[in-house]
N, C-alpha and C positions, 0 to 999 in steps of 0.2 A: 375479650380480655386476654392478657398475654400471660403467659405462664409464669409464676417467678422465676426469676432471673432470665425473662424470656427476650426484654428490652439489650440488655448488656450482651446477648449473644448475636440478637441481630446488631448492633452498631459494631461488635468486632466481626463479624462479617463479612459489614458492608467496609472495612479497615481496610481487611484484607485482601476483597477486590477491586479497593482503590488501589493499596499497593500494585495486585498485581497488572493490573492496567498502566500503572504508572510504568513499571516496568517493561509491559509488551510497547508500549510507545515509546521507550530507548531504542529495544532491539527492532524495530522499524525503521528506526533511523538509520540504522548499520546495516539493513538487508538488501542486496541490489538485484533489481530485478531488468531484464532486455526487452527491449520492443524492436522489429527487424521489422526491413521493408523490402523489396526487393533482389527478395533471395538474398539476404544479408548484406546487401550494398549499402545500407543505412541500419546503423545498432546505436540505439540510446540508451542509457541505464538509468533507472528510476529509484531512489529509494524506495521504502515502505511509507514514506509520507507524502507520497507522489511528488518529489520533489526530482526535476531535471540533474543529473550528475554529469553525465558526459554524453557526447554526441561523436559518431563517427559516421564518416563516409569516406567511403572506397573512392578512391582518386581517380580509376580508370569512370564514374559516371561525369566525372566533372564536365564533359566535353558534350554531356548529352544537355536534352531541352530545358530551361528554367525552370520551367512550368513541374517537368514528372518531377525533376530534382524536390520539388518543394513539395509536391503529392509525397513523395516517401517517405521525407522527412515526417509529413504529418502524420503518414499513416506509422508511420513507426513510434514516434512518441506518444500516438493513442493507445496503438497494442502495450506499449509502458507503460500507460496511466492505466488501463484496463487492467492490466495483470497485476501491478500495483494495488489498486483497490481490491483485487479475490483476496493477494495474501496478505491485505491487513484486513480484512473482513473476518476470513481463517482464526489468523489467531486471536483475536476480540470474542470470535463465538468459541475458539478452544477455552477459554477463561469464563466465560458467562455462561458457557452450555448451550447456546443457541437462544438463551434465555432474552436477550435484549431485540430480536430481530433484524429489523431494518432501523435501528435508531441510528444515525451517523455524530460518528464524535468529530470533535474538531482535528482539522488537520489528516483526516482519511481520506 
């Protein structure tokens, strides 16, 4: 049994780690994070919602083989989606305390 007033404390709470969840999922959206390939000859930027923003390559590989051109590409935007995922994993557990684990929210 819950202590009086034990229910009203836990549901403001659980408020206020909706709030702040709500909130780490904006600044997600605004964090950009790089995935490099090739000694920087390919830079992708990832938001925090692993979403693609921009894609560069260095114009001096244009002239090389299809095939690596498109290895780096990928490997570049995995290293994006990779580091992407640590810093929205980061800030979810700076919020819950490590408290939720490996539960994956939507859109991380």
């Amino acid at each position: 049994m819950l202590p009086k007033g034990g229910m009203t404390k836990m549901i403001k709470k659980a408020q206020e780690l909706q709030s702040q969840m709500e909130k780490a999922q904006a600044e997600l959206n605004s964090i950009e994070i790089e995935g490099q390939a090739g000694g920087g000859m390919v830079t992708v930027t990832v938001n925090g919602h692993k979403e693609l923003v921009a894609l560069t390559i260095d114009p001096e590989i244009l002239t090389e083989d299809k095939e690596m051109i498109e290895d780096m590409i990928l490997a570049a935007v995995n290293q994006g989606l990779q580091n992407a995922g640590k810093v929205a994993e980061e800030k979810m557990n700076s919020i819950t305390g490590g408290m939720m684990g490996k539960i994956k929210f939507p859109g991380m």
